[in-house]
C-alpha positions in Angstrom: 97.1 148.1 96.3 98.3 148.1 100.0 101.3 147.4 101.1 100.7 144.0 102.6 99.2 142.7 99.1 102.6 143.9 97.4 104.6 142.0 100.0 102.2 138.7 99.9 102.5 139.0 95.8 106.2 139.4 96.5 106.6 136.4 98.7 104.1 134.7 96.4 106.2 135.1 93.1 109.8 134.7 94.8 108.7 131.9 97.0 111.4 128.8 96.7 108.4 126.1 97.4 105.1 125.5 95.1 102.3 127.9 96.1 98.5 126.6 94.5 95.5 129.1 95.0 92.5 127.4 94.3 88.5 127.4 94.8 86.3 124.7 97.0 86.1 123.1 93.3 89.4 122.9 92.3 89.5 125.3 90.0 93.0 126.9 89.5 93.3 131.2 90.6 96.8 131.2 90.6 100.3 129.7 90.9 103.4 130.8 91.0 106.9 130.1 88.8 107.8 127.1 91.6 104.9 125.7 91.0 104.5 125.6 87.9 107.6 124.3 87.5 107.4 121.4 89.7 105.1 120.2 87.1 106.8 120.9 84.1 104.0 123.9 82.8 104.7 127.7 82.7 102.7 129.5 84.7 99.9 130.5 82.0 99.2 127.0 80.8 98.4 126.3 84.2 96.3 128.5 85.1 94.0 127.9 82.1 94.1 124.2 82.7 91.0 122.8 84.5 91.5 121.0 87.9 91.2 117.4 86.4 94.2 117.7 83.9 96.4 116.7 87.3 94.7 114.2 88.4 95.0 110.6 86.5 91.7 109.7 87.8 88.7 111.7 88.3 88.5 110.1 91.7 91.3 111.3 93.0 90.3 114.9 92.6 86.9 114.6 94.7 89.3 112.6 97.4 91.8 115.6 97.5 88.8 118.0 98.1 87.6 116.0 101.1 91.0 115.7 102.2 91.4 119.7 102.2 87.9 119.6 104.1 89.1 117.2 107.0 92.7 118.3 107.7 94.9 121.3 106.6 98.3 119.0 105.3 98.4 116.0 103.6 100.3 114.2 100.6 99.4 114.4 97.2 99.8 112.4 93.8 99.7 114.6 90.5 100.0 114.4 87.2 102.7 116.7 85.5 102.7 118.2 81.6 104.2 115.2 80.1 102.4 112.4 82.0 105.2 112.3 84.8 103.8 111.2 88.4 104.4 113.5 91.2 104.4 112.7 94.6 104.2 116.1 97.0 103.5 116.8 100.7 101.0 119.7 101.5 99.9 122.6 103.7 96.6 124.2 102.9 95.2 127.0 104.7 91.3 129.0 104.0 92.2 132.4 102.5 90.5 135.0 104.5 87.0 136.2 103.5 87.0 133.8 100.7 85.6 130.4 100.1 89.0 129.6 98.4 92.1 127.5 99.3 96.0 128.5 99.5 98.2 125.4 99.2 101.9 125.1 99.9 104.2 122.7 98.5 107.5 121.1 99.3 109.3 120.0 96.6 108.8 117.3 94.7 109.9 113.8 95.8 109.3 111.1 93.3 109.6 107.5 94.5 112.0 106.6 92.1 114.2 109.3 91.5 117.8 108.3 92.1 116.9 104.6 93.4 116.7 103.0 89.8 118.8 99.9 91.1 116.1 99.6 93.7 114.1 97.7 91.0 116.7 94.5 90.9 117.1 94.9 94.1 114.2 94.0 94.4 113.9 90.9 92.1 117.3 89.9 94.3 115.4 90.5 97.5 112.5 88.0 96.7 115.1 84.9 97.0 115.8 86.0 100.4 113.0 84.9 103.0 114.1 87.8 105.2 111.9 90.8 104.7 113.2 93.6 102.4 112.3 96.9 102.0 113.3 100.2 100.7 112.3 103.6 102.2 113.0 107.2 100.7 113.9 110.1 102.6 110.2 110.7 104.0 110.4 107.4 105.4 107.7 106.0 102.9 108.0 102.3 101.8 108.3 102.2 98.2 109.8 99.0 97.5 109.3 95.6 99.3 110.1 92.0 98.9 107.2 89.4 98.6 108.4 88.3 102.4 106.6 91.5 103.9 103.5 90.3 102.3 103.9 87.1 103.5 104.7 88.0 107.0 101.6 90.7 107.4 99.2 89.6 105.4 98.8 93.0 103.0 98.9 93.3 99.8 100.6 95.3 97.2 97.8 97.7 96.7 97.5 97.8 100.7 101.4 98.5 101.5 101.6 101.4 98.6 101.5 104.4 100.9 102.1 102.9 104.1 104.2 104.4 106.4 107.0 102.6 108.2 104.9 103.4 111.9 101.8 101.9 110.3 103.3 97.7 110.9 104.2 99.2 114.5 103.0 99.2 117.7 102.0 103.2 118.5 103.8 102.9 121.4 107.2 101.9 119.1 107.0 105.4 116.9 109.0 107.0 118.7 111.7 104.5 118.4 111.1 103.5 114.9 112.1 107.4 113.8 114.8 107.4 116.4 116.5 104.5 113.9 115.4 106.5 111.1 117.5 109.6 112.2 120.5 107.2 113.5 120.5 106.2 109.8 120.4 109.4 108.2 123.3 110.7 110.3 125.6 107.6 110.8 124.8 105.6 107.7 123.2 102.1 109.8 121.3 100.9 112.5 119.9 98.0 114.4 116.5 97.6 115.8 114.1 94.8 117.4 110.5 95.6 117.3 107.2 93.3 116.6 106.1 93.7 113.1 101.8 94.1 112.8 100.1 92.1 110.8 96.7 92.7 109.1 95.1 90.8 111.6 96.1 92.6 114.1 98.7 89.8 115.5 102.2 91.1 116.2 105.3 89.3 114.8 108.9 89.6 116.9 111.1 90.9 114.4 115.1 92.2 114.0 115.8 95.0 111.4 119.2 95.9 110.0 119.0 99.7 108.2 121.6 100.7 106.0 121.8 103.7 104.1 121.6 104.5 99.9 124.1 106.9 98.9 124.0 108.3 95.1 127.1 108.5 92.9 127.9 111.8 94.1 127.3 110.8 98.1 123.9 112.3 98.6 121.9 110.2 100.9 118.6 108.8 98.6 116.9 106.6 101.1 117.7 103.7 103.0 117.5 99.7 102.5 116.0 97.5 105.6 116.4 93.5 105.8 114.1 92.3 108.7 114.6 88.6 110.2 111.1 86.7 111.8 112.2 85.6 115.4 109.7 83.3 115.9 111.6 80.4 115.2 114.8 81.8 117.9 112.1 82.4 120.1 111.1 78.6 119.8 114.4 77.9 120.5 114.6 80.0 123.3 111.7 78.4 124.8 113.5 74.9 124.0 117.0 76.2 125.7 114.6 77.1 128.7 113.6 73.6 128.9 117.0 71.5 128.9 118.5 74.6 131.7 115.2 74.3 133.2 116.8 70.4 134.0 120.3 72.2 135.3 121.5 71.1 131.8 123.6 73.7 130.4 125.2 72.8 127.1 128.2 74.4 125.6 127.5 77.0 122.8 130.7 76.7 120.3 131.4 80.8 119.2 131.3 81.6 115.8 135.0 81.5 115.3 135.2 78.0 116.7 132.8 77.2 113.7 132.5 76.5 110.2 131.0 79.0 108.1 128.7 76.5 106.4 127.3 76.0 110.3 127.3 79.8 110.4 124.8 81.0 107.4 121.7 80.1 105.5 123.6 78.4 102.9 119.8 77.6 100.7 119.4 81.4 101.2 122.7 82.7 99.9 123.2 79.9 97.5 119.4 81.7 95.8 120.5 85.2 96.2 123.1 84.5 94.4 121.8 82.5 92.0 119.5 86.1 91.0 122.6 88.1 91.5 124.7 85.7 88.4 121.5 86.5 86.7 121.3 90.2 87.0 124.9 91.0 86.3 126.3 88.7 84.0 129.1 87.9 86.8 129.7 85.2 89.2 129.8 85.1 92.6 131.4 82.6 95.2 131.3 82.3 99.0 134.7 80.6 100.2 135.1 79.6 103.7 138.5 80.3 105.5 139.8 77.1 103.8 138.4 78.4 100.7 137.0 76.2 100.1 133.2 76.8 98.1 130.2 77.2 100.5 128.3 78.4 97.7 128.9 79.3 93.9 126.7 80.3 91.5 127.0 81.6 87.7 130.8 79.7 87.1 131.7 79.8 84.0 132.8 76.6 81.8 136.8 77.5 81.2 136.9 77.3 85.1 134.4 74.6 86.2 135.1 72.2 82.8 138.7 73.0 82.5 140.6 75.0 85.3 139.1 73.3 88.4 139.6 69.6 87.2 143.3 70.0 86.1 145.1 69.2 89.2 148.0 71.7 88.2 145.5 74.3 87.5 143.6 73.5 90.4 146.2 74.2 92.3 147.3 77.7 90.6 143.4 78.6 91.2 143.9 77.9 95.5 147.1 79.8 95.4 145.2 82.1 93.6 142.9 82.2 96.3 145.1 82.3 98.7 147.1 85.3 97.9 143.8 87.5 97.7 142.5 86.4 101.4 145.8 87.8 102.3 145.3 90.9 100.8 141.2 91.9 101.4 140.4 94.5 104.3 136.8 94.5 106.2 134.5 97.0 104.1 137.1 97.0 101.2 137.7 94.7 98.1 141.2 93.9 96.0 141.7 92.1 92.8 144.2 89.7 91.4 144.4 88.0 88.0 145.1 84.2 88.5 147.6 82.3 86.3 144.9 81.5 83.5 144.7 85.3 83.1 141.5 85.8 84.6 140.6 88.5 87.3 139.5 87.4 90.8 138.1 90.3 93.1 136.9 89.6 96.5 135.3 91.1 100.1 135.8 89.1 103.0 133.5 88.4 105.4 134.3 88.7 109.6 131.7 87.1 111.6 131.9 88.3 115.8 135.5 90.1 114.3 137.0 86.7 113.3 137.8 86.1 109.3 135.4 83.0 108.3 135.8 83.4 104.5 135.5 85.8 101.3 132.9 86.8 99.0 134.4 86.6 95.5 133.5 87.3 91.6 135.9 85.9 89.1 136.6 84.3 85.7 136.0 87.6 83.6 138.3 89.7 81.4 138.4 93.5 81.4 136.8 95.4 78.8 140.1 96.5 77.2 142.0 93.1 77.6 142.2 90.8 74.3 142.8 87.1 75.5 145.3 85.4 72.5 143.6 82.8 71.7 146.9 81.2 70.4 148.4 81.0 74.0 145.0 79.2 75.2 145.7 76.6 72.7 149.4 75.9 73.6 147.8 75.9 77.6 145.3 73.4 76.1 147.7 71.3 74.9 149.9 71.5 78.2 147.6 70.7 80.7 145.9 67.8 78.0 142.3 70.1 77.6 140.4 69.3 74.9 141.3 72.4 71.9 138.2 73.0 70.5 136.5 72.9 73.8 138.5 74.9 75.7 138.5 77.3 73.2 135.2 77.7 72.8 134.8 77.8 76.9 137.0 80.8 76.5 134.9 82.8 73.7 132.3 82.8 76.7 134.4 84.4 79.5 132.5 87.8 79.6 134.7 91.2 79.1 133.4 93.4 82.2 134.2 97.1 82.7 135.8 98.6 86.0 133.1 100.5 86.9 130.6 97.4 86.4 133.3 95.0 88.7 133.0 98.4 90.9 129.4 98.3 91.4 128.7 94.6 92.0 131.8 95.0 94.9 130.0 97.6 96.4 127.1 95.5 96.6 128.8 92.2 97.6 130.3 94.3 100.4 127.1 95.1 101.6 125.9 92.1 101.4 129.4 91.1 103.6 128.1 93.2 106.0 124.6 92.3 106.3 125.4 88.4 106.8 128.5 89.3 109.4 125.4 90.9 111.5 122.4 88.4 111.0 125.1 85.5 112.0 126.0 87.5 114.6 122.7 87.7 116.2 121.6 84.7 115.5 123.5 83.3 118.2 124.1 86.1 120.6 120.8 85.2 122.8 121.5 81.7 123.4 124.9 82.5 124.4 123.4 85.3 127.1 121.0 83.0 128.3 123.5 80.0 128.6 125.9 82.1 130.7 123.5 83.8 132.7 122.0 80.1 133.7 125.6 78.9 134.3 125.8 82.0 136.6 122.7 80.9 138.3 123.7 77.1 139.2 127.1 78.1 140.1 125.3 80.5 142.6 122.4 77.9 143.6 125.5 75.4 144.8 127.6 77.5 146.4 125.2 78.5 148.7 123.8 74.6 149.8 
């Protein structure tokens, strides 16, 4: 054997990434230890296994052969030992002086590995009428709310395997993996681009990306909630009109407002609704007066009890009080209220002013045992009902700190997400009401 084929079987053997020699009919020559591997066989097994044992359908074997005809790299879907899908990019290349094929693998990526909570994300996502979608590292889409459906037209079976640049203009590419890579290397990014329907018709669209970090702080993909400009654009076209009449009204800032004026109260009021739902906690938006915007999931020792007492009532806003005192942008504290309950919050800073807190509350921690005996004295105190109360107090749910952990680190998000759709929501009109103040002031001074 030459010296060449010892270093090829070398590199072959030792080789880090999947390498699959096979014949024009799929028929398996060889593979080496990555390979097999990346399918869960040893290398013998798969060698003696015909080419339709990794392929769930029969058709997909006779389109991978075309596809190895028509182009030398592509993605593949296989089938591993036990029935596990595998999703793999591709290189193939002829072998010299044979009618064969040499394929090289990365490794496997599949869709769901290390995004499990992209699954209630979704069903969270569908009560927003903002587009949602999740991408993985490759960019590929492999989650989506029933908005991007709605706005392009495709279906579920049409979006599977789309790639980000596919609901693009070509000409926007180059921008779209720009705000890829910003999102890889500094965790968000913002981006306006029209969205492509199936029609053909182009939507104008704004895109928040955020990156999804594992437990350990490895980057898994990235999360992208897009907002349909049509109607700002309306609006734009109407703010035309009135300055069009050298009427130039005054555009209050988002400080100067209230955060009811601020955000989609139906929208939030839903997401949170499926957020009670999903995690067995509530959730609250307060305004700076904290007073509720939008609560969903309260439970019955609170909303029956606590909140209608007016000496309780007031322990809960004091409550309230001392934890908007104590929350940080990006960060969340806790505080148990007089009743004994825990209160942790988020606050939420629209255009850098404080507007107002995020909160879930009215929960016990795992290892906490309420005496029931001190609830009964408090019943008799503030003139509750025993029995009632009582019973409204067997339902206060017992929550572990890494369970409150993980819904703050999505309310935080969340935070996040509405301090920068408010935001933009309003920068335009402002530009364009200052700019055509700037122009009359001009137009006069010069008659």
């Amino acid at each position: 054997m030459s010296g060449a084929n010892n270093l090829f079987l070398d590199i072959f053997r030792q080789a880090p990434y999947g390498v699959w020699i096979i014949d024009d009919g799929g028929k398996t020559e060889a593979v080496n230890p990555a390979m097999a591997a990346l399918l869960g066989y040893c290398v013998s097994e798969m060698e003696r296994a015909g080419p339709e044992t990794f392929f769930e359908e029969a058709g997909k074997l006779a389109e991978f052969r075309a596809g190895l005809v028509s182009g030398g790299r592509g993605e593949i879907a296989l089938t591993g030992k036990n029935g596990k899908p595998h999703t793999l990019d591709f290189t193939a290349a002829r072998l010299p002086g044979w009618s064969g094929w040499i394929l090289y693998f990365l490794k496997d990526r599949p869709v769901t590995c290390g995004l499990d909570i992209v699954d209630a994300a979704g069903l969270v996502a569908d009560s927003i009428r903002d587009l949602f979608c999740v991408l993985d590292l490759n960019g590929r889409l492999i989650k989506c709310n029933s908005a991007l459906h709605r706005l392009t037209g495709y279906g579920n079976a049409e979006v599977a395997g789309m790639r980000p640049t596919d609901f693009f203009r070509p000409s926007d590419a180059p921008r779209i993996m720009e705000t890829l890579d910003k999102v890889w290397r500094e965790g968000t990014a913002t981006l306006e681009a029209e969205l492509k329907t199936k029609k053909g018709e182009f939507v104008p669209m704004e895109y928040a990306l955020s990156r999804i970090t594992g437990a350990g702080g490895e980057t898994l993909g990235c999360s992208v909630v897009g907002r349909d400009l049509t109607e700002y654009r309306e609006a734009q076209k109407r703010t035309l009109a009135l300055l069009a009449e050298n009427h130039v009204p005054e555009l209050p800032s988002s400080p100067d407002r209230e955060l009811g004026d601020i955000i989609d109260v139906p929208a939030m009021q839903s997401l949170l609704n499926d957020f009670a739902s999903l995690t067995g906690l509530n959730a609250s938006i307060l305004d700076e007066h904290n007073g509720i915007v939008v609560a969903a999931g309260w439970r019955d020792i609170c909303a029956k009890y606590h909140r209608i007492n007016p000496e309780t009532a007031s322990d809960c806003l004091a409550c309230n009080e001392q934890l908007a005192a104590m929350i940080k942008p990006g960060e969340y504290a806790s505080l148990k209220c007089e009743r004994g309950l825990w209160n942790v919050a988020t606050p939420l800073y629209i255009e850098g002013a404080y507007k107002g807190m995020i909160v879930t509350s009215q929960f016990f921690l795992d290892d906490e045992k309420p005496d029931p005996e001190n609830y009964g004295r408090a019943a008799g105190r503030f003139g509750f009902d025993r029995a009632g109360y009582l019973k409204a107090l067997a339902g206060v749910p017992h929550v572990s700190s890494g369970r409150v952990k993980t819904a703050m680190d999505f309310l935080i998000k969340l935070s996040a997400l509405v301090s920068r759709l408010s935001f933009s929501n309003t920068r335009l009109s402002r530009m364009m009401i200052e700019q055509k103040r700037t122009e009359l002031a001009l137009r006069e001074s010069s008659h």
